[in-house]
C-alpha positions as YAML, in Angstrom:
chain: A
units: angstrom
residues:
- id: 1
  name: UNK
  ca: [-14.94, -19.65, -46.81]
- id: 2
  name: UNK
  ca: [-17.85, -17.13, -47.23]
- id: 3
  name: UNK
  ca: [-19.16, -16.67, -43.21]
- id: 4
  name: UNK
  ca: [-22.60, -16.60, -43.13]
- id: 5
  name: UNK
  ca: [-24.80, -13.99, -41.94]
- id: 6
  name: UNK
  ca: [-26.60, -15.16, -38.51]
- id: 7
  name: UNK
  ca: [-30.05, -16.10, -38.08]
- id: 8
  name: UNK
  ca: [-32.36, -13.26, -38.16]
- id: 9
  name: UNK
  ca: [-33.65, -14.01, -34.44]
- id: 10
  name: UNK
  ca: [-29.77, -14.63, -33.14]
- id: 11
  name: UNK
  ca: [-29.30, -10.97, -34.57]
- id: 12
  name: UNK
  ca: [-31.93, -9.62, -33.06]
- id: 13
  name: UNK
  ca: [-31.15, -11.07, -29.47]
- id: 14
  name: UNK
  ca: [-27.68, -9.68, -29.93]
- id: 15
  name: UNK
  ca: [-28.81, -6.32, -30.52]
- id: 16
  name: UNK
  ca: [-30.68, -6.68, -27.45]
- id: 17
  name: UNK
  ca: [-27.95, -7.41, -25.54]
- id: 18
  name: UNK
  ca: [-25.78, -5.11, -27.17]
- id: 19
  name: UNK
  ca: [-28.48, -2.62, -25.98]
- id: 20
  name: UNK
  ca: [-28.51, -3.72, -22.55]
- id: 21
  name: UNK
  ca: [-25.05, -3.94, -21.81]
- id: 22
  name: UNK
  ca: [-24.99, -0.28, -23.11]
- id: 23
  name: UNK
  ca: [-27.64, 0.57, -20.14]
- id: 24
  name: UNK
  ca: [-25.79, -1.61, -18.13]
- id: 25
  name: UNK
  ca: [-22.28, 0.46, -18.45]
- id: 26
  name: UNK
  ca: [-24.38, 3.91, -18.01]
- id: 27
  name: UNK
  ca: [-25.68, 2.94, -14.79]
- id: 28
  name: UNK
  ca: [-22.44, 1.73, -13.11]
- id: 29
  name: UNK
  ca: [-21.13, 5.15, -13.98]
- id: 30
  name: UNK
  ca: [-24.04, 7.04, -12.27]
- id: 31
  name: UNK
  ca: [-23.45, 4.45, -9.60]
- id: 32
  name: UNK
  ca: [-20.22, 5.27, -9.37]
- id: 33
  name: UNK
  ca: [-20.68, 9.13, -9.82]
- id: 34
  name: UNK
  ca: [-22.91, 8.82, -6.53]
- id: 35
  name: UNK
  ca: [-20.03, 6.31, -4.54]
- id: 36
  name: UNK
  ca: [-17.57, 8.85, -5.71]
- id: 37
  name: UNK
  ca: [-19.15, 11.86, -3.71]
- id: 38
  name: UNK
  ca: [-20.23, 9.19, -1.07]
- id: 39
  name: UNK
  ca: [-15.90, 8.54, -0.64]
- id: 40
  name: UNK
  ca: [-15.56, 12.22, -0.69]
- id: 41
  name: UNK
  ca: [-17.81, 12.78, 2.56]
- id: 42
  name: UNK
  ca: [-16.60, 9.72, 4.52]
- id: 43
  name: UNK
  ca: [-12.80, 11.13, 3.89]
- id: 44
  name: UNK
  ca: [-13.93, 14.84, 5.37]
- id: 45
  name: UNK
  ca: [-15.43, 13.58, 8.20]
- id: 46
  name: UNK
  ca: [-13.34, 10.78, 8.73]
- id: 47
  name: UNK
  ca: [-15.48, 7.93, 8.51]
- id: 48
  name: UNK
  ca: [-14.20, 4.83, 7.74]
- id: 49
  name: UNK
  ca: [-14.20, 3.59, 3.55]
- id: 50
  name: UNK
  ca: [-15.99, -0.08, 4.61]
- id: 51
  name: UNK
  ca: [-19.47, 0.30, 6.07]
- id: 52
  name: UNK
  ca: [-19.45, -3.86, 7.01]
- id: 53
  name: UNK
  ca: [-23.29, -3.50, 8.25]
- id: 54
  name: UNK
  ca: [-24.47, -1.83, 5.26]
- id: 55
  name: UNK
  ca: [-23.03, -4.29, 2.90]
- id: 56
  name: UNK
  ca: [-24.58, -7.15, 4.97]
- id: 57
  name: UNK
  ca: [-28.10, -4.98, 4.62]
- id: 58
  name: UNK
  ca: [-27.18, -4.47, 0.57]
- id: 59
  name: UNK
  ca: [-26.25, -8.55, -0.16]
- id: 60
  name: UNK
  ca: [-29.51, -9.33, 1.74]
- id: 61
  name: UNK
  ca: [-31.42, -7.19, -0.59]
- id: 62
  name: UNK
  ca: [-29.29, -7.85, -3.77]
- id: 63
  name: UNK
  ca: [-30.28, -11.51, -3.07]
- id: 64
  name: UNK
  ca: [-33.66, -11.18, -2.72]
- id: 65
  name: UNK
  ca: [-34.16, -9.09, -5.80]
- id: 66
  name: UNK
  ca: [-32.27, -11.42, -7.71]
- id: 67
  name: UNK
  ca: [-34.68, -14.36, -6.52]
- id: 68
  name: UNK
  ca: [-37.82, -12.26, -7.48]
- id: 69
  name: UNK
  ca: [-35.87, -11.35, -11.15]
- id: 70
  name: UNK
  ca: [-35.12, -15.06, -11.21]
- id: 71
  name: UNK
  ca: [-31.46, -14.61, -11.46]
- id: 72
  name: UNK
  ca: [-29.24, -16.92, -9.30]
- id: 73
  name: UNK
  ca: [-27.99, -14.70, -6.11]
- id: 74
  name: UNK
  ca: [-24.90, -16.42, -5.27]
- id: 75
  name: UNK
  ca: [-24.21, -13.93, -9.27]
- id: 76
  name: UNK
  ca: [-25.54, -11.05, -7.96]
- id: 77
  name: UNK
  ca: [-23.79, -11.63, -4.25]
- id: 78
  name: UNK
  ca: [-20.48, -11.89, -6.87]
- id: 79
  name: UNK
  ca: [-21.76, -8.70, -8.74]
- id: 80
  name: UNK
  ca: [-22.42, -6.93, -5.37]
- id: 81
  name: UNK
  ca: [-19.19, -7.98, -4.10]
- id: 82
  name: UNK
  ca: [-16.65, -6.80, -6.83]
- id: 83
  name: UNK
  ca: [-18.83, -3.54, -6.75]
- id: 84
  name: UNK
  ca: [-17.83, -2.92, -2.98]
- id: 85
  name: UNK
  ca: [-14.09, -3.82, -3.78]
- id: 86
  name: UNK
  ca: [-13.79, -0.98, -6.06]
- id: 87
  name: UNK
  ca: [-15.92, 1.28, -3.93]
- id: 88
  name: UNK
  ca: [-13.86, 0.89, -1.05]
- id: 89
  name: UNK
  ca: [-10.54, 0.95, -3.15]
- id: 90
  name: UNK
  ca: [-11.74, 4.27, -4.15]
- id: 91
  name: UNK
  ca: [-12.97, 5.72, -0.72]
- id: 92
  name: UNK
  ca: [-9.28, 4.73, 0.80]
- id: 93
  name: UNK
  ca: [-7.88, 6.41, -1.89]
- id: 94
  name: UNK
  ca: [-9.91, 9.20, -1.44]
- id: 95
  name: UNK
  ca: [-9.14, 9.83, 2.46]
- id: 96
  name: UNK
  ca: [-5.29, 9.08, 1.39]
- id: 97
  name: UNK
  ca: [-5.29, 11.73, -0.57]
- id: 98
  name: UNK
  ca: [-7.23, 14.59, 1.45]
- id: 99
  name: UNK
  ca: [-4.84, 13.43, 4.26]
- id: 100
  name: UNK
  ca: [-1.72, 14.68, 2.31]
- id: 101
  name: UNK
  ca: [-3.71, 17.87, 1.53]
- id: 102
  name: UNK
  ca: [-4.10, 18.76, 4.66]
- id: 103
  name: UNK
  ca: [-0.88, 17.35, 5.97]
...
């Protein structure tokens, strides 16, 4: 059976969101790139990985912004969330290993 080729319109949204998820995936890196060095400064002067207030301060905003973009914000809270997890996975990691450095 011969598949046939999707609707011109379906295409194009596909694209779009081909497009977009691109943009998507270059910004968590440059997010990432910027948590990275944040990990590296909380390890040297021994702060602690979690910053509990600020993520409070973030999910309120995150929330709101995804009200005004008329996206539901329990999916960005989710977003946010999973985004801190690996944040904070990396800034323990981080102070881990400049502890056995300097061990």
């Amino acid at each position: 059976m011969q598949e046939q080729a999707p609707l011109p319109e379906l295409q194009k949204l596909r694209d779009s969101i081909d497009n977009i998820d691109a943009a998507i995936i270059h910004m968590l890196a440059e997010r990432f790139r910027c948590t990275q060095r944040v990990g590296v400064l909380k390890a040297e002067h021994a702060l602690p990985p979690a910053d509990p207030a600020r993520e409070a301060r973030q999910v309120a905003r995150l929330r709101e912004l995804a009200l005004t973009a008329k996206l539901d914000p329990d999916f960005a809270e989710k977003y946010l969330a999973f985004v801190v997890r690996e944040v904070i996975r990396y800034h323990e990691a981080t102070a881990r290993e400049l502890a056995e450095r300097t061990a």
